[in-house]
N, C-alpha and C positions, 0 to 999 in steps of 0.2 A: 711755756711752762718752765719752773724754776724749778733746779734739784735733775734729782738722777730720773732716767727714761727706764721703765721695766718691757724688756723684752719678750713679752709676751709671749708675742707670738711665733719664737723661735721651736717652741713645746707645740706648733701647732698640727704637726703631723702625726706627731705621738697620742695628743689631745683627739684627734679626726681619728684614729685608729681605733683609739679606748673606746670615743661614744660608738662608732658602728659595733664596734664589738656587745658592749653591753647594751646597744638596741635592742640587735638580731638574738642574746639572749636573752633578752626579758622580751621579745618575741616570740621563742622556742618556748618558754615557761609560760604562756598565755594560753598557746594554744595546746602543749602537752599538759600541763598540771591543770587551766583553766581556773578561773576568780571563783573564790567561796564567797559565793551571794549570801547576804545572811537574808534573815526572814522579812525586813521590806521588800525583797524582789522574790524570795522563793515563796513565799505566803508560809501562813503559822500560826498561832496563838500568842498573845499580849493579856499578860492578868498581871495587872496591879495590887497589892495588897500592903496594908496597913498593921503594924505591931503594936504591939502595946511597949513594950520594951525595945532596945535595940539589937535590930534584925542579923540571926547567924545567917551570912552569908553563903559559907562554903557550904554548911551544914542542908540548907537550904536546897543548894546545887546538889547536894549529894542524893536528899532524900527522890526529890523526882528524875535524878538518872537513873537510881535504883529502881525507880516504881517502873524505868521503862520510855519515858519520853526522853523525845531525841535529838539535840543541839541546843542542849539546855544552856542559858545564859539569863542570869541573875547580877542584879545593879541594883543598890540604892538610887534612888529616884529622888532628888531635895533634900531627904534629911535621913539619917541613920535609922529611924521606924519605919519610913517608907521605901517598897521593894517592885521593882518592875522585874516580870520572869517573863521570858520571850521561847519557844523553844515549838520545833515542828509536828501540828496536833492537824487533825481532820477537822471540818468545820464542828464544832460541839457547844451548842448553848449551855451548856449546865457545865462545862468544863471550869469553868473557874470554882463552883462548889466542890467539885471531885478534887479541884487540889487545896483549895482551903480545907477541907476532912482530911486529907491527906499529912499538911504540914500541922495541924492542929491534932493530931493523932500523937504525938511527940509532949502537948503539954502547952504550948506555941499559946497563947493570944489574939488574934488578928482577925481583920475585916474586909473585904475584899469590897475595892473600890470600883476595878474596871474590870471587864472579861469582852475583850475584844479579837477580832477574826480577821486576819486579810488573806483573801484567795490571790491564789497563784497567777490570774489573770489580771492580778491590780499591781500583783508585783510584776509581771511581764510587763505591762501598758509604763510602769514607772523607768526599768531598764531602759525600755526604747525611747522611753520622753528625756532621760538622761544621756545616754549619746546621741542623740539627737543634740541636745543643749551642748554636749561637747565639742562636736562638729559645728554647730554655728558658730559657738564663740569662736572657734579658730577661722574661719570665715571673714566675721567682722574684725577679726585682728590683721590677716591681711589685707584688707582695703583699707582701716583706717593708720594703719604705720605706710601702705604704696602710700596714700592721700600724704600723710603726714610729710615723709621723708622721700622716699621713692621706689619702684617698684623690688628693687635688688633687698632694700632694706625688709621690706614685706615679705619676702620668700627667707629671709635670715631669721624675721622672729617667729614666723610659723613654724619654720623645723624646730629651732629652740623648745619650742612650746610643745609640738609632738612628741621631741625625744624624753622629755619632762615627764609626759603625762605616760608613754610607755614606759618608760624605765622607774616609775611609780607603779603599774598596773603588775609586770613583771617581777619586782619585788612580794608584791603582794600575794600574786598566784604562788612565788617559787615558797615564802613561808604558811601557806595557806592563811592569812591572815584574812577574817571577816569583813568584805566589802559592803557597806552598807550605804543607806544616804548620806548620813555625816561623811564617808570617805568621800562622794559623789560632790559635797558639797565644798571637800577640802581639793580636789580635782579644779573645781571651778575655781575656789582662793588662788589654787598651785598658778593658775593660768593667770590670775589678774598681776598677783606678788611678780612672777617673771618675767611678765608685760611690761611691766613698771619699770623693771632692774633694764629689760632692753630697752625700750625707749628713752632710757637717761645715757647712755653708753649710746645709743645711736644721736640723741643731739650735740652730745659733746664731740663724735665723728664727725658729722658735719660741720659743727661748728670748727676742726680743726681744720676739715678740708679747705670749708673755705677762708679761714683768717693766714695759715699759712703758708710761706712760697716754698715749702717741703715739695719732692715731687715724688719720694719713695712714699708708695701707700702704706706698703709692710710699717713704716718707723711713723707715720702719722695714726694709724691706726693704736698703735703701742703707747703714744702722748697721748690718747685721748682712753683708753684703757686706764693709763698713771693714774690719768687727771681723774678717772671717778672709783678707783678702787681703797679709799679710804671710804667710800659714801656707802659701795655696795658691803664693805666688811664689816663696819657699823651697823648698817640698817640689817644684815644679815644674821648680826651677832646678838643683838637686839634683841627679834624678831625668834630668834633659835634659844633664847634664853626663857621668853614668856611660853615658847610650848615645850620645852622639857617642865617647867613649872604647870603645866595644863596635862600632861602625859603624868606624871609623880602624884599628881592632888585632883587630876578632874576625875582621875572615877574610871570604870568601865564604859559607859554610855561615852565619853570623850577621846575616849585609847585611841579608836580608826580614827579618827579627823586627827585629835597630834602628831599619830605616827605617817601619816601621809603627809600632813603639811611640813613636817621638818624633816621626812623628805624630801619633799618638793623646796623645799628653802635650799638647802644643800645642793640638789642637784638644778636648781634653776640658775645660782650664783654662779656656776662652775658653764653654764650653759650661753647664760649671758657672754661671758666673755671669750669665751671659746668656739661655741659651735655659731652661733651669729656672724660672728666674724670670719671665722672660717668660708662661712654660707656667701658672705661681704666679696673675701678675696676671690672664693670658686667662681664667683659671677661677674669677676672681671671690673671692680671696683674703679674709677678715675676718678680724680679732683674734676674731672668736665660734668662730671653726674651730679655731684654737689654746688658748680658754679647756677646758678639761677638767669635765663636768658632774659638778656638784656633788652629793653623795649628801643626799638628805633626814633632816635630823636627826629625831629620832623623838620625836614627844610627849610631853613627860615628866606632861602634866596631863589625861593623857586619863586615864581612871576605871579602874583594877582592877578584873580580874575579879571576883565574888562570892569565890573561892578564894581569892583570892590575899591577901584583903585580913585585916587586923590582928582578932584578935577583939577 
């Protein structure tokens, strides 16, 4: 590598400090404070409705909190007429007439398109088919980075990956922010985006270990960090610019997946290069793990069979 070497990993006990630190408390905050499920897992009511005009939103929210229902959340749905209201009801067929009289009592317009129900056991079956999906993908991410790289590298991007998805889930619970599928689904992004970031940081390790005759891991590991932190700042900076633009302009139905994922952008960058590595050195890292064994040439002066030989 040309140019100057960034010492990375000199910050690395400081860096190992910070993440256990904020693991073990967005661990504290999970299980003291516990995730606001919204209504895909706790079950609710979903009524769609149609304006004639464009739809007062707050106004909206306001009239059936007042009327008394409870985690009321209101979204335009496509277009400025169109209103999705989600908010925690019994199971009630006629519920979507009782709040179209309701917001139509006011003077309102509208037509009610959908009046939908999901019980609590659909949102349960969904929670557990969700970390379910969580726990596999971290599964097949350690077998396919062992396969890939090698076994040490595999135990580095699964903690990466773990302390990503807690120190996401602990944020969440500590603002009570609404976990929903979109977040569920920005969870799974968070995993593949910081897959990526490790897996490029772990070929250009190898690839250091084995092209040079360095024999400090500490200062090979730090040249192969140099070498790809213009790529991770870029793609990170990038990547963190389309979803503040998605968090500003996408809406309420879009807020949990932005606000997770540019979490997850943040604290995977910082993970990639930190706690991987760190994971790297604690396992006792050597250029002999990265050399690939050598196939034995074959004798060429060992003696011929009786058959084989010349008459």
């Amino acid at each position: 590598m040309n140019g100057k070497i960034i010492d990375f990993m000199q910050w690395r006990k400081i860096a190992g400090a910070a993440s256990i630190a904020l693991f073990v408390l967005s661990l504290v905050f999970l299980v003291v404070r516990g995730i606001n499920f919204g209504l895909d897992f706790t079950g609710g009511a979903l009524i769609e409705v149609e304006y004639v005009e464009a739809a007062p939103v707050q106004e909206i929210r306001q009239t059936l909190t007042e009327a008394g229902y409870r985690d009321v959340t209101v979204q335009l749905f496509g277009s400025e007429t169109d209103v999705m209201i989600r908010f925690q009801a019994d199971n009630d067929p006629d519920l979507g007439n009782k709040v179209v009289d309701l917001l139509t009592a006011s003077g309102a317009e509208l037509e009610l398109l959908r009046n939908e129900f999901v019980g609590p056991s659909v949102g349960e079956e969904l929670r557990d088919k969700g970390g379910l999906g969580l726990m596999l993908a971290l599964a097949v991410v350690l077998v396919y980075v062992a396969f890939r790289f090698q076994f040490k590298f595999g135990i580095g991007a699964v903690a990466a990956l773990i302390h990503d998805v807690v120190i996401i889930g602990g944020i969440f619970a500590l603002f009570q922010l609404e976990f929903d599928l979109t977040v569920l689904a920005a969870l799974l992004a968070v995993i593949g985006y910081s897959l990526n970031d490790t897996i490029v940081v772990s070929d250009r390790i190898r690839e250091t270990f084995q092209e040079s005759t360095e024999t400090d891991v500490v200062k090979l590991i730090n040249i192969a960090l140099t070498d790809t932190l213009s790529r991770t700042l870029i793609t990170s900076f990038t990547t963190a610019l389309v979803l503040i633009a998605l968090l500003i302009f996408g809406g309420q139905m879009l807020a949990g997946f932005a606000e997770a994922l540019l979490i997850g952008v943040v604290v995977g960058t910082y993970s990639s290069i930190y706690v991987s590595s760190n994971i790297l050195l604690a396992t006792n890292l050597t250029r002999q793990d990265m050399i690939p064994p050598s196939r034995e040439e074959p004798d060429l002066t060992e003696e011929k069979p009786s058959w084989l030989q010349d008459d």
